[in-house]
C-alpha distance (Angstrom), angle and dihedral (degrees) to the residues before:
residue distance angle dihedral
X1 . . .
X2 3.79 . .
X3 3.66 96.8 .
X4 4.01 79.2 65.5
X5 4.02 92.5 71.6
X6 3.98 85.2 51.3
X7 3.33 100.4 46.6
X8 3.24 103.7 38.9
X9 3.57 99.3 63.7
X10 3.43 98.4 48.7
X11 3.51 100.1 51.2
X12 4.09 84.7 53.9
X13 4.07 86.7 49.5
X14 4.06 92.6 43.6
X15 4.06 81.7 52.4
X16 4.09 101.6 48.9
X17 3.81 91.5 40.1
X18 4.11 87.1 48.6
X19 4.21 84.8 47.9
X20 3.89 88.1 47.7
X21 3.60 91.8 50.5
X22 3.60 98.0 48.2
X23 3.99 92.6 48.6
X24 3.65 84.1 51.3
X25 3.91 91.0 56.4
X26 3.79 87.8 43.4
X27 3.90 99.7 55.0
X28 3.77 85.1 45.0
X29 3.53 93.0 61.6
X30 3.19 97.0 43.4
X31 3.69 94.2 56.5
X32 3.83 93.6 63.5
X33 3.55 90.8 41.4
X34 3.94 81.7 62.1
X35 3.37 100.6 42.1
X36 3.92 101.9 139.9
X37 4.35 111.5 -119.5
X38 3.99 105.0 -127.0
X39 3.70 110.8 -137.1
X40 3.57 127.5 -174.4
X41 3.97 131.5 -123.2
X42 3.49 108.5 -126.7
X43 3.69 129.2 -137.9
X44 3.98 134.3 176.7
X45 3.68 137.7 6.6
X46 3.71 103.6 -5.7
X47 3.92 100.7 155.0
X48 3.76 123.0 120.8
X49 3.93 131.1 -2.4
X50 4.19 115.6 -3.9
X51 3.59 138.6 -151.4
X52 3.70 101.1 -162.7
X53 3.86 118.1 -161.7
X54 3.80 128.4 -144.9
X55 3.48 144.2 171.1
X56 3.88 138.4 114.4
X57 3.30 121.6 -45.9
X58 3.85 118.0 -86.9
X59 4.06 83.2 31.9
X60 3.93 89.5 118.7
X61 3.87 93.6 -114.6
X62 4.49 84.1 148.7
X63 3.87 89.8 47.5
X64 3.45 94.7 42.7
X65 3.84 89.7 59.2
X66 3.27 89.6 44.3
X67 3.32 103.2 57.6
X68 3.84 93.4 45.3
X69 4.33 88.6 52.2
X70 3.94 83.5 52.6
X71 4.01 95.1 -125.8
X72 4.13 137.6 52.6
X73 3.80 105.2 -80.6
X74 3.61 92.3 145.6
X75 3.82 127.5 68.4
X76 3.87 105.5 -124.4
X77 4.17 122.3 -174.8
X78 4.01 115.0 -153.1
X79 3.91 82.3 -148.6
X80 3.70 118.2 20.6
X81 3.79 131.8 45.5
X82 4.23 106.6 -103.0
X83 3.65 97.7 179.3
X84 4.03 109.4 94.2
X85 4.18 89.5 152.2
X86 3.41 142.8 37.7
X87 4.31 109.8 -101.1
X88 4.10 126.9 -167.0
X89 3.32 120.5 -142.5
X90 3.86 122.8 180.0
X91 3.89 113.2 -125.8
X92 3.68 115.6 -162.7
X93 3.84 107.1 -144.3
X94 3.94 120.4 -174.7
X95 4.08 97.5 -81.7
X96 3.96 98.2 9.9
X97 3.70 147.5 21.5
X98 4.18 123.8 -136.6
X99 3.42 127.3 -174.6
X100 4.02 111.9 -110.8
X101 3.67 109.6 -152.4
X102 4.14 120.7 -155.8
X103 3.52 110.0 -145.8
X104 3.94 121.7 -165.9
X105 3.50 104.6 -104.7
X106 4.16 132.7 -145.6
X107 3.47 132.9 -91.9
X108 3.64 110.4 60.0
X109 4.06 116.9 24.6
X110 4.12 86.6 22.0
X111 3.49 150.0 42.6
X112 4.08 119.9 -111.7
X113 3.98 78.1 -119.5
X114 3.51 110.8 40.4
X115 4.03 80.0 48.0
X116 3.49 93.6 55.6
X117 3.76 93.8 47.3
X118 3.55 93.0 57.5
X119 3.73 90.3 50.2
X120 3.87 96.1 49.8
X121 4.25 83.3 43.6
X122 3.37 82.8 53.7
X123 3.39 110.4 47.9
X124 4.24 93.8 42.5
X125 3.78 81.8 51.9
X126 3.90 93.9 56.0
X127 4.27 101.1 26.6
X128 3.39 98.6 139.7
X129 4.03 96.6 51.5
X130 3.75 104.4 35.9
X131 3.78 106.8 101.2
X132 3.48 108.8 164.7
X133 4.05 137.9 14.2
X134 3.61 116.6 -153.8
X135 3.47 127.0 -156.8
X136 3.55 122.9 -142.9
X137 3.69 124.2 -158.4
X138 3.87 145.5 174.8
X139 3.65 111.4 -107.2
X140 3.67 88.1 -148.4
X141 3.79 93.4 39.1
X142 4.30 115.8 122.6
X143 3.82 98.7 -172.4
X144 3.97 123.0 60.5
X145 3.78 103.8 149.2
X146 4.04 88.7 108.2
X147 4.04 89.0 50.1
X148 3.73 87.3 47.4
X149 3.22 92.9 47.4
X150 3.71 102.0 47.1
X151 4.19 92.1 44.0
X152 3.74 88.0 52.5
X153 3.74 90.7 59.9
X154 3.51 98.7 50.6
X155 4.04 89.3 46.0
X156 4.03 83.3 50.5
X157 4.06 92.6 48.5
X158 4.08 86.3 43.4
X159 3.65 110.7 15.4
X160 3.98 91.7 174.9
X161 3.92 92.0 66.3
X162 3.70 109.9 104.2
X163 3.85 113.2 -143.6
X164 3.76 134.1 -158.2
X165 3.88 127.9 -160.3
X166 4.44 113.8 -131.4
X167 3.90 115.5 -163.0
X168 3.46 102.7 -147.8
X169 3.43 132.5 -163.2
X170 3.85 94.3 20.9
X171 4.22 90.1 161.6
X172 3.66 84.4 83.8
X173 3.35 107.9 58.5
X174 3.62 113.2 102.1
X175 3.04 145.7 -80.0
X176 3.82 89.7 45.8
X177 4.04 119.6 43.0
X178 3.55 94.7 175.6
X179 3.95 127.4 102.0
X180 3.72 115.3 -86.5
X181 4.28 115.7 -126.0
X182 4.16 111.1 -122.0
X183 4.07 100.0 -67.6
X184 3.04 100.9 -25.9
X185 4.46 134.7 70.2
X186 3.54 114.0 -112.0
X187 3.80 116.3 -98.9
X188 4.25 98.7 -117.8
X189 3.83 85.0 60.4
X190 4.33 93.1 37.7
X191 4.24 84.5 117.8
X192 3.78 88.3 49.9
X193 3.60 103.5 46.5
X194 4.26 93.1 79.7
X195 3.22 96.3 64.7
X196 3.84 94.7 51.9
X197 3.67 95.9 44.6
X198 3.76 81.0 53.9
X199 3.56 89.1 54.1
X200 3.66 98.5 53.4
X201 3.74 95.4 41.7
X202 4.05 82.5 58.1
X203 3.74 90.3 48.9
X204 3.69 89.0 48.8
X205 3.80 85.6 53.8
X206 3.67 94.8 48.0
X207 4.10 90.2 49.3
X208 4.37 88.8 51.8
X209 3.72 85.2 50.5
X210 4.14 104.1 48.8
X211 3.71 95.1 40.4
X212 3.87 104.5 28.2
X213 4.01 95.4 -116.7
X214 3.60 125.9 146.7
X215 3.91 114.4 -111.3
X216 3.84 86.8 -113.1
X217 4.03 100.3 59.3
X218 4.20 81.2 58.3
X219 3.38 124.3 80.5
X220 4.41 144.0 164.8
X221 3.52 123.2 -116.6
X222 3.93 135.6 170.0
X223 3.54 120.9 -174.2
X224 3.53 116.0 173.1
X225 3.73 113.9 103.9
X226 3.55 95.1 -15.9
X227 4.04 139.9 40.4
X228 3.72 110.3 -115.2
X229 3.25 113.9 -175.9
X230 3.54 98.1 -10.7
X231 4.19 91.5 145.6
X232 3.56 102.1 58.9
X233 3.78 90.2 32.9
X234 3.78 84.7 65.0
X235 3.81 97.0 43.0
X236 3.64 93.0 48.3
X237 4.56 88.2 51.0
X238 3.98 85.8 45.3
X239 3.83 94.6 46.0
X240 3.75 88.4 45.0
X241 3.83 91.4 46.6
X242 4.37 89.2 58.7
């Protein structure tokens, strides 16, 4: 009969630890069954087919666009984030126009998830009319496993969207700080200029390799100031768009 006041009170402990453990399975569960959906305010022109740009925050997503629209539509901060929305604005491109739409990014004013919530929201929201995601990316950026990971979800929520990859900001990679001069480098820095193409050709490289694009669907850009690469930029968006 001793055993009794042994076994007794284990088997009572064995069951209240089992009901702890199952409540604690049950709360977890229902925390990602109420994970909130992030949706986006939206601003602008936001008629017809879209090319909506992401990318981190501080990427240059709102110079980007405005390079490509040829003027400053969209408000951009050289230290703060100032998107808090997504924002259309129609591009005319040499046989069509699309509407690019700025997005908020992640990294400051939003989560890499709660970002990419908003963009797969987003996107199932407007199926039919989004043609085209494009990535934007520091060129002098080392980690992309957020960008990869966010792109791949949209691609996964709308795997007919084609995607391209933009290197932006390629005037700062070294060896050569100063601003680049329309399409082509500025003669005082002509003996420099190698060596940085080579270094953007080898970030190109680096970009087919991490996200399995072909050299061709990734391009430079620099928009401050001036409109590097703007041309091809546009023909690459318009082929894309076909």
């Amino acid at each position: 009969m001793y055993w009794l006041f042994w076994v007794i009170p284990g088997y009572i402990l064995w069951k209240v630890l089992s009901s702890d453990e199952q409540e604690t399975l049950k709360r977890g569960k229902s925390k990602k069954r109420a994970r909130k959906v992030v949706t986006f305010e939206e601003r602008g022109d936001l008629e017809g087919p879209k090319v909506i740009v992401i990318g981190r925050t501080g990427a240059g997503k709102s110079s980007f666009i405005n390079m490509l629209y040829g003027e400053p539509v969209l408000a951009v901060g050289p230290v703060a984030s100032t998107t808090r929305w997504v924002e259309g604005v129609r591009v005319d491109f040499k046989h069509s126009n699309a509407v690019l739409v700025d997005t908020p990014g992640y990294g400051e004013i939003m989560t890499s998830e709660d970002y990419s919530s908003g963009l797969v929201h987003y996107v199932r929201k407007h199926k039919k009319e989004v043609r085209l995601v494009i990535l934007i990316i520091q060129a002098d950026s080392k980690a992309h496993a957020e960008d990869k990971r966010i792109l791949s979800k949209i691609i996964q929520e709308h795997p007919k969207t084609k995607a391209i990859i933009v290197l932006s900001q390629v005037d700062k990679m070294r060896p050569i700080r100063e601003q680049l001069e329309g399409s082509e480098w500025p003669l005082k820095i002509k003996r420099d200029a190698t060596l940085k193409n080579k270094n953007i050709k080898k970030k190109i490289n680096e970009i087919s390799k991490q996200f399995g694009f072909e050299p061709n669907s990734i391009t430079p850009s620099a928009s401050d100031e001036f409109q590097f690469n703007r041309r091809k930029v546009l023909k690459l968006i318009e082929n894309s768009l076909n």
